[in-house]
Biopython code that builds the backbone (N, CA, C, O; Angstrom):
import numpy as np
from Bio.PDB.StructureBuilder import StructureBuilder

atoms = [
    (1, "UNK", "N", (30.221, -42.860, 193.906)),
    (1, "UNK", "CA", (30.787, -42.329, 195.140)),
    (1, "UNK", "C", (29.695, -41.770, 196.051)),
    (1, "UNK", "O", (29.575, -41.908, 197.269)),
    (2, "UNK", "N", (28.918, -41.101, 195.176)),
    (2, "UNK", "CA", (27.756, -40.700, 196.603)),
    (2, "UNK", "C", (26.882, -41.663, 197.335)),
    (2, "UNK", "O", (26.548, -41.486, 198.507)),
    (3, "UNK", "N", (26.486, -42.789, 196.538)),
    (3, "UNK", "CA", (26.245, -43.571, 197.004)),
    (3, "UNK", "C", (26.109, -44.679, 197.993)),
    (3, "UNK", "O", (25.255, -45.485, 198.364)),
    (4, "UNK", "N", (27.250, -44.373, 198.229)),
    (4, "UNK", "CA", (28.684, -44.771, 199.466)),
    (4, "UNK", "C", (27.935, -43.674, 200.864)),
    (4, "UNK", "O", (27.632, -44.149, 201.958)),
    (5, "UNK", "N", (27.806, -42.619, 200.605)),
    (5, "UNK", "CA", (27.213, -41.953, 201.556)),
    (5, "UNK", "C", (25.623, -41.966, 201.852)),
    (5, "UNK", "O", (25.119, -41.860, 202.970)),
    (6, "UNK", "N", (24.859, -42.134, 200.497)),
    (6, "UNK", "CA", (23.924, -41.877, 200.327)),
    (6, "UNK", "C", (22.809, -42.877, 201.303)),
    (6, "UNK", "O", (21.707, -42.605, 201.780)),
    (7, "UNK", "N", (23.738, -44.275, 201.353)),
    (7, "UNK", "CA", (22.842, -45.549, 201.862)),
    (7, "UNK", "C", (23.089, -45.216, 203.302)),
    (7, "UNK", "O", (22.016, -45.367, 203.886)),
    (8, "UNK", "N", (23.721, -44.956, 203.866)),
    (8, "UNK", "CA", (24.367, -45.068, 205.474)),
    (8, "UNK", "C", (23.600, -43.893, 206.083)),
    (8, "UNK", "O", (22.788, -43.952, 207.006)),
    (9, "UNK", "N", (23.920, -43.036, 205.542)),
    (9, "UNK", "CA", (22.988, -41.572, 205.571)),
    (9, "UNK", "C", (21.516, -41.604, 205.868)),
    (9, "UNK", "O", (20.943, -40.796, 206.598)),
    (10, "UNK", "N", (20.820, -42.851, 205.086)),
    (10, "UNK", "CA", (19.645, -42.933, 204.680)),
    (10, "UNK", "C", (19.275, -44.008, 205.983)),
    (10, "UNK", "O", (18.247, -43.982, 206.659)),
    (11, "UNK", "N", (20.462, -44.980, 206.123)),
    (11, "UNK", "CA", (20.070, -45.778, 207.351)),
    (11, "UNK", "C", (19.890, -44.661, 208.774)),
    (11, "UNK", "O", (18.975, -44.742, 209.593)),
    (12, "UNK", "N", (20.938, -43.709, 208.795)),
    (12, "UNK", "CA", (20.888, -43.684, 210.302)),
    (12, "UNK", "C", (19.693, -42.596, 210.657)),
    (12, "UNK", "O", (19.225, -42.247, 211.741)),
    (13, "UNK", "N", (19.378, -42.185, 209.233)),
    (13, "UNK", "CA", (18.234, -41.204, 209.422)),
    (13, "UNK", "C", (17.042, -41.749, 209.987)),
    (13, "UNK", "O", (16.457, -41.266, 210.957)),
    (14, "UNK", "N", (16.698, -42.766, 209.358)),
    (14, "UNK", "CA", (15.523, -44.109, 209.877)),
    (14, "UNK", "C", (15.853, -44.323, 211.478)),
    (14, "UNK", "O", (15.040, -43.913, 212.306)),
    (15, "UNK", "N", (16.852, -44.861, 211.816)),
    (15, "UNK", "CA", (17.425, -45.231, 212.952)),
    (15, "UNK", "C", (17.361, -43.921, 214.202)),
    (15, "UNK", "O", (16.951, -44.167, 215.336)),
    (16, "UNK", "N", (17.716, -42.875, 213.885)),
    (16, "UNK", "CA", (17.647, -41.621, 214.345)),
    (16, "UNK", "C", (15.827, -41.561, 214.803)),
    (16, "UNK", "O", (15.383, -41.616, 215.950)),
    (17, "UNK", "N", (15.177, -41.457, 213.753)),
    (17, "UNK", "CA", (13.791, -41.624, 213.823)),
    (17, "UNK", "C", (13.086, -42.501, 214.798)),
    (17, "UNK", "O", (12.246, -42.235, 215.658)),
    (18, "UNK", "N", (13.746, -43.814, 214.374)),
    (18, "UNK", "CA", (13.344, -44.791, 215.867)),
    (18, "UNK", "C", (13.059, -44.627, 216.594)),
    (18, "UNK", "O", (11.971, -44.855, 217.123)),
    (19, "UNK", "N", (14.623, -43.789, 217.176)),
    (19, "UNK", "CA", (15.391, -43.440, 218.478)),
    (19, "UNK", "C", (14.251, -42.232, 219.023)),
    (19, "UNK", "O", (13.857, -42.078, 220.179)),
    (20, "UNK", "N", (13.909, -41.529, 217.932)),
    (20, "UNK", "CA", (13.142, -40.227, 218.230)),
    (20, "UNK", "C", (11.580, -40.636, 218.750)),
    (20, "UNK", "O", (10.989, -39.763, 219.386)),
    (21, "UNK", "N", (11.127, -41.473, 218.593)),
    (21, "UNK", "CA", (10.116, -42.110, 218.778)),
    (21, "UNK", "C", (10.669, -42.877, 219.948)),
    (21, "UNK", "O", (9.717, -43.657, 219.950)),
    (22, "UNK", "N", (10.907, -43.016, 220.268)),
    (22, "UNK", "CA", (11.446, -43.796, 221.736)),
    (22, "UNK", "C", (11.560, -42.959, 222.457)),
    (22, "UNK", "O", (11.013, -43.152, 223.543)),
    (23, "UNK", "N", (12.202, -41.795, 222.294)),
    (23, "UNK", "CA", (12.042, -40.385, 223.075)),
    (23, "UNK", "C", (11.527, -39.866, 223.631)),
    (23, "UNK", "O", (11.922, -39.298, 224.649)),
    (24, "UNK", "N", (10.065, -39.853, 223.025)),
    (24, "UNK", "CA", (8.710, -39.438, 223.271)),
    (24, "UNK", "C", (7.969, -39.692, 223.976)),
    (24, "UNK", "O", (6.937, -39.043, 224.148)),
    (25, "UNK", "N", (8.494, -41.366, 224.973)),
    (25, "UNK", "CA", (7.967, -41.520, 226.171)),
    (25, "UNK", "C", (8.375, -41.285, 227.441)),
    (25, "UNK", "O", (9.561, -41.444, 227.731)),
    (26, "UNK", "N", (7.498, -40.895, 228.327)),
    (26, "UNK", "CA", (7.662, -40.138, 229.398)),
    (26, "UNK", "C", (9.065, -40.707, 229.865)),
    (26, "UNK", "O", (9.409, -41.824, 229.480)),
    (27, "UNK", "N", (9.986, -39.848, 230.803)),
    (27, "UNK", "CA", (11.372, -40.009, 230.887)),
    (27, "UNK", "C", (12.049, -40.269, 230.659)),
    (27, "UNK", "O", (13.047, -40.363, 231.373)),
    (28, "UNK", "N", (11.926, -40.684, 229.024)),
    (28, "UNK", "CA", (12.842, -41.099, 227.968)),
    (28, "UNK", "C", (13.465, -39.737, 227.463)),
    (28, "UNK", "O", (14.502, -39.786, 226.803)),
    (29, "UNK", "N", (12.973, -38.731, 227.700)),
    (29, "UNK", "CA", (13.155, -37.523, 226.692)),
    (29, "UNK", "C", (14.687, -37.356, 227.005)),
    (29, "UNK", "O", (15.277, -36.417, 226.470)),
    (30, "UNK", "N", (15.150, -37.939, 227.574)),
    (30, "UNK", "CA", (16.888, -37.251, 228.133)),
    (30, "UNK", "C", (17.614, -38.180, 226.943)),
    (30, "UNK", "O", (18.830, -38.064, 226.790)),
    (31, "UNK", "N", (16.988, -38.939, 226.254)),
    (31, "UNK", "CA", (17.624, -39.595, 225.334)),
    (31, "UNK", "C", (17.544, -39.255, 224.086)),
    (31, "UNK", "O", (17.699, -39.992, 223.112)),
    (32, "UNK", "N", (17.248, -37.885, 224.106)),
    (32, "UNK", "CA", (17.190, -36.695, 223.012)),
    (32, "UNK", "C", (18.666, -36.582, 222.917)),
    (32, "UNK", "O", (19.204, -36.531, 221.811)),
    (33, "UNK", "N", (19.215, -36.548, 223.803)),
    (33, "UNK", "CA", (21.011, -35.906, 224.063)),
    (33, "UNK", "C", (21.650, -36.466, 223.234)),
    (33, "UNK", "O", (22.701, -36.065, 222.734)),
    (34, "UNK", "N", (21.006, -37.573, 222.978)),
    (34, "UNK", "CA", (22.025, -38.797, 222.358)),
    (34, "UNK", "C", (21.524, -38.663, 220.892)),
    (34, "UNK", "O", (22.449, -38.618, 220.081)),
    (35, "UNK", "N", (20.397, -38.597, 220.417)),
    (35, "UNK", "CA", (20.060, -38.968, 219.356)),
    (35, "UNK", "C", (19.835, -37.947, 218.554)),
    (35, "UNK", "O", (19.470, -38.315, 217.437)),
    (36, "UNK", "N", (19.963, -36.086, 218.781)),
    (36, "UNK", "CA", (20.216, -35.407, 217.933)),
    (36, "UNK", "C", (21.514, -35.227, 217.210)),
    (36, "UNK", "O", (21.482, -34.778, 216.065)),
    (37, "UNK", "N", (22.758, -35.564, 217.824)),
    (37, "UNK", "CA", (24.071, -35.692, 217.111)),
    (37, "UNK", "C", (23.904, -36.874, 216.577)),
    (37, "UNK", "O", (24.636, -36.820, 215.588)),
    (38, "UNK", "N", (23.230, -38.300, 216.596)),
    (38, "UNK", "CA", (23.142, -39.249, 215.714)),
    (38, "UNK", "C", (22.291, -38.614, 214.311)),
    (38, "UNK", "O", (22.806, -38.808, 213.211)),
    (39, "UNK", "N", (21.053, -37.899, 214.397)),
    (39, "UNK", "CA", (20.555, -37.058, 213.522)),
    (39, "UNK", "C", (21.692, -35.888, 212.903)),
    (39, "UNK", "O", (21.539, -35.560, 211.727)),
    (40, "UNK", "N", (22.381, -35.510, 213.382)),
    (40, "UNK", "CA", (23.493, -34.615, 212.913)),
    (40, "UNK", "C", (24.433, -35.415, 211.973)),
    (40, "UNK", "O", (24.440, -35.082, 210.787)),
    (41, "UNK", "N", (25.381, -36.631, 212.457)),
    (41, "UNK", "CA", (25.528, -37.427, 211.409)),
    (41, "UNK", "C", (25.280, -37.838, 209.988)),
    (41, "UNK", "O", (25.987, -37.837, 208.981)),
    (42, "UNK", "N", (23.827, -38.249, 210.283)),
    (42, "UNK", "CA", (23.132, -38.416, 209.704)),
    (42, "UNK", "C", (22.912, -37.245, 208.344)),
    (42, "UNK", "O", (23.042, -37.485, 207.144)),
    (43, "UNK", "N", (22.679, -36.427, 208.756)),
    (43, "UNK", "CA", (22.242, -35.459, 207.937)),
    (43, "UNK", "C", (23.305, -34.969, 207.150)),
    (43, "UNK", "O", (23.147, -34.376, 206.082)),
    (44, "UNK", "N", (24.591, -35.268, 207.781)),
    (44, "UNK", "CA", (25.735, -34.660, 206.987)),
    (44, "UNK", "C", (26.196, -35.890, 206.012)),
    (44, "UNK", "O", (26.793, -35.612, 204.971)),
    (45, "UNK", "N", (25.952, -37.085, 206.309)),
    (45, "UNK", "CA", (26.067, -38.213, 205.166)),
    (45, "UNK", "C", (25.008, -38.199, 204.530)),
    (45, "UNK", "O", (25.065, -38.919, 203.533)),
    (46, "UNK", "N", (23.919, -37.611, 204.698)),
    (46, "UNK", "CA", (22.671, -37.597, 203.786)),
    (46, "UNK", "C", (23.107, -36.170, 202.619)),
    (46, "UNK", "O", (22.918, -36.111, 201.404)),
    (47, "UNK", "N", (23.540, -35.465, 203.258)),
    (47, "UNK", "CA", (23.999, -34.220, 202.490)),
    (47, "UNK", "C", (25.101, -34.341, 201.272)),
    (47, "UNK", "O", (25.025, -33.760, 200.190)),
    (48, "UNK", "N", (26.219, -35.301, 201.738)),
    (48, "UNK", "CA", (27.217, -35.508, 200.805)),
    (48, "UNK", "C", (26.815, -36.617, 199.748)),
    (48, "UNK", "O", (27.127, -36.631, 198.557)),
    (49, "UNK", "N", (26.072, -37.524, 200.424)),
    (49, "UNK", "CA", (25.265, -38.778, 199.553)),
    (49, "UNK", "C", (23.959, -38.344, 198.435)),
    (49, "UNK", "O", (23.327, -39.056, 197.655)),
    (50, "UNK", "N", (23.856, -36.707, 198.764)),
    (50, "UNK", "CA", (22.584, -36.707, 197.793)),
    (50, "UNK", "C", (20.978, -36.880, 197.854)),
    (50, "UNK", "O", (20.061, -36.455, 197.151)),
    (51, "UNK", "N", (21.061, -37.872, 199.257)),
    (51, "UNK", "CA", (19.420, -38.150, 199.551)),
    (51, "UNK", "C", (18.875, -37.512, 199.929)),
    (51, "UNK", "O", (19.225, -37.252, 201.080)),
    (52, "UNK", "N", (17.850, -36.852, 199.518)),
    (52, "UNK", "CA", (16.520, -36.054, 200.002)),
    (52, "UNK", "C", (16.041, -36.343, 200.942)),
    (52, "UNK", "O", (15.633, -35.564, 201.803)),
    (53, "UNK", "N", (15.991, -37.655, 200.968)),
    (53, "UNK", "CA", (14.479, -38.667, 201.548)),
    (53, "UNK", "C", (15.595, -38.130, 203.246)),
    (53, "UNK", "O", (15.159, -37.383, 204.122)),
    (54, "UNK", "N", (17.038, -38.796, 203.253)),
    (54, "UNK", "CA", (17.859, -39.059, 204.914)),
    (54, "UNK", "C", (17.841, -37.240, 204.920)),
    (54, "UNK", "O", (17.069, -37.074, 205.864)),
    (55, "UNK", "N", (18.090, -36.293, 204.605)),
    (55, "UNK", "CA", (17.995, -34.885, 204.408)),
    (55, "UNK", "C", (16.919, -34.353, 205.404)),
    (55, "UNK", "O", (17.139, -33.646, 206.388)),
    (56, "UNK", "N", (15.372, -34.954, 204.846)),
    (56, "UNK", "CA", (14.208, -34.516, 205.416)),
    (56, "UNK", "C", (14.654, -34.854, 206.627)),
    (56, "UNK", "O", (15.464, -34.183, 207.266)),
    (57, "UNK", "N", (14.178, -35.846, 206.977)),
    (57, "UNK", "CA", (13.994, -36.954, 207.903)),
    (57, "UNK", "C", (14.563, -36.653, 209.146)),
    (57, "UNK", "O", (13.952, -36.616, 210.213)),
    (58, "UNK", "N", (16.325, -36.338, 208.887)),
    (58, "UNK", "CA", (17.243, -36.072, 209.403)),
    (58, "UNK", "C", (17.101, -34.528, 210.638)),
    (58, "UNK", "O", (17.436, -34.341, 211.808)),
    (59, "UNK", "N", (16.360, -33.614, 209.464)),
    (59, "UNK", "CA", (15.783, -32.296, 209.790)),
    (59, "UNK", "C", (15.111, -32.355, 210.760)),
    (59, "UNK", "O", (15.580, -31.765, 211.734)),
    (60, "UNK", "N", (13.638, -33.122, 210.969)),
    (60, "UNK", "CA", (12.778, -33.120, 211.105)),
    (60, "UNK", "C", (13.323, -33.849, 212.409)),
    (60, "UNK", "O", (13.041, -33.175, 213.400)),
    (61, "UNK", "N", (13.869, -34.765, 212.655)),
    (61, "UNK", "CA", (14.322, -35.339, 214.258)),
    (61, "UNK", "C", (15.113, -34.381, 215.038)),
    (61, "UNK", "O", (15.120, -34.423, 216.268)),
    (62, "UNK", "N", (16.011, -33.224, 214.129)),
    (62, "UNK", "CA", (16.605, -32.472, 215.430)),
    (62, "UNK", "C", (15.748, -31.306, 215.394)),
    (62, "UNK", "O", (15.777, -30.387, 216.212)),
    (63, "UNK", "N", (15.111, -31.389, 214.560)),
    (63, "UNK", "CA", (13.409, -30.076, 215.111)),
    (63, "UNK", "C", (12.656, -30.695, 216.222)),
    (63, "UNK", "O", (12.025, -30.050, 217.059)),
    (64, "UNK", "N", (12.719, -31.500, 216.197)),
    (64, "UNK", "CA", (11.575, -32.461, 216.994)),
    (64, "UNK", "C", (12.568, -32.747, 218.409)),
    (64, "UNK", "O", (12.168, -32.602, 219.564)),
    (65, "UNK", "N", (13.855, -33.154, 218.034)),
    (65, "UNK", "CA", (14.552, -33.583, 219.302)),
    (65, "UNK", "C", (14.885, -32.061, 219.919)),
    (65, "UNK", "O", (14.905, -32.066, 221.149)),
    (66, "UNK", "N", (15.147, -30.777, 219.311)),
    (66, "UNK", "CA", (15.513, -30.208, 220.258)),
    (66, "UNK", "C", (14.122, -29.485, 221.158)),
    (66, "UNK", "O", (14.312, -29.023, 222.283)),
    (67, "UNK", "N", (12.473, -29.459, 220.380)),
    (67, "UNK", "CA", (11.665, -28.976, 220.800)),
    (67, "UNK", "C", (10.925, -30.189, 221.900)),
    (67, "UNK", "O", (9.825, -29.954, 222.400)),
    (68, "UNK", "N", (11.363, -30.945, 222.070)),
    (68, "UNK", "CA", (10.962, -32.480, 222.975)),
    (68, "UNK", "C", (12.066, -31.760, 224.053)),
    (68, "UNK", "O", (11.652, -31.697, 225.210)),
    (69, "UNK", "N", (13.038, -31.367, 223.873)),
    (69, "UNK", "CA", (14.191, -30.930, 225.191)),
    (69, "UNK", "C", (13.610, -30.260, 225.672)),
    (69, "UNK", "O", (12.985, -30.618, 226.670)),
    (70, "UNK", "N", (13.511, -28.606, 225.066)),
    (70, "UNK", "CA", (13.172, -27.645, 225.648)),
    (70, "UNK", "C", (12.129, -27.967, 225.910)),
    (70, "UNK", "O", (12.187, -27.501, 227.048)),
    (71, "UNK", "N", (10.768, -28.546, 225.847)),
    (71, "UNK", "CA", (9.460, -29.134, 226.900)),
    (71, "UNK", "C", (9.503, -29.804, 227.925)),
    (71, "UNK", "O", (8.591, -29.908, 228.746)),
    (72, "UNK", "N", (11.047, -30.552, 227.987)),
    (72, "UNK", "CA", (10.788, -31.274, 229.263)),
    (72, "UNK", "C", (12.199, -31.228, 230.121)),
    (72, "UNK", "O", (12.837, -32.148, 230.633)),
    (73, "UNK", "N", (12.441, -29.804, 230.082)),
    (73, "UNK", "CA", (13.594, -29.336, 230.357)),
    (73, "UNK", "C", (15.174, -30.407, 230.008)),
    (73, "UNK", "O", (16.130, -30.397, 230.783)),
    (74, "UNK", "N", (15.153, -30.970, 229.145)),
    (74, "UNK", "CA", (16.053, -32.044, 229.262)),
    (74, "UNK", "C", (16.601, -33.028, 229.673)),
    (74, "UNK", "O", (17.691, -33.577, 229.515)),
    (75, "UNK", "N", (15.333, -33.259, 230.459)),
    (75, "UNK", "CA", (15.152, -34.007, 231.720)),
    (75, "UNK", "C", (14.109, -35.193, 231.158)),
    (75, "UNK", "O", (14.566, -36.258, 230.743)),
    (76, "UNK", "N", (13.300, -35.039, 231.169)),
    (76, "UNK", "CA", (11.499, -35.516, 231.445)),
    (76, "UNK", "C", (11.512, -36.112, 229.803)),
    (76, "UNK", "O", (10.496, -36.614, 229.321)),
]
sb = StructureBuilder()
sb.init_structure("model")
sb.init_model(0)
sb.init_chain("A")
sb.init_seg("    ")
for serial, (resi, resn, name, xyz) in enumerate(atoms, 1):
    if name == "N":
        sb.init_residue(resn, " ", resi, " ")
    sb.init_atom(name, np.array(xyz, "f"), 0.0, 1.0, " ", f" {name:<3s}", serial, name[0])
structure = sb.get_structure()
């Protein structure tokens, strides 16, 4: 059964990551909006699934996505 969560979890964390890296270029950053609740997802099917690995990962994009906002006012 966790397993079931564990893989999807683990995908969108990667995917989230992508997205977060796509972010990072100049006037892309407004596409933070979008991709920290995909990281939120994420993290909550990584949570019920067990994976560490979608857990980190997951963390680490809405640290990153919300400190990429507040630098470029949510805008930039």
């Amino acid at each position: 059964m966790r397993t079931i969560f564990a893989i999807p979890g683990l995908l969108l964390s990667f995917l989230s990551l992508f997205f977060m890296f796509l972010a990072m270029i100049p006037f892309l950053g407004w596409f933070n909006w979008l991709n920290i609740p995909l990281a939120v997802v994420a993290l909550l099917f990584s949570l019920i699934g067990g994976s560490r690995t979608g857990v980190t990962i997951s963390v680490v994009v809405i640290l990153l996505g919300i400190f990429r906002l507040q630098m470029g006012w949510g805008i930039i």
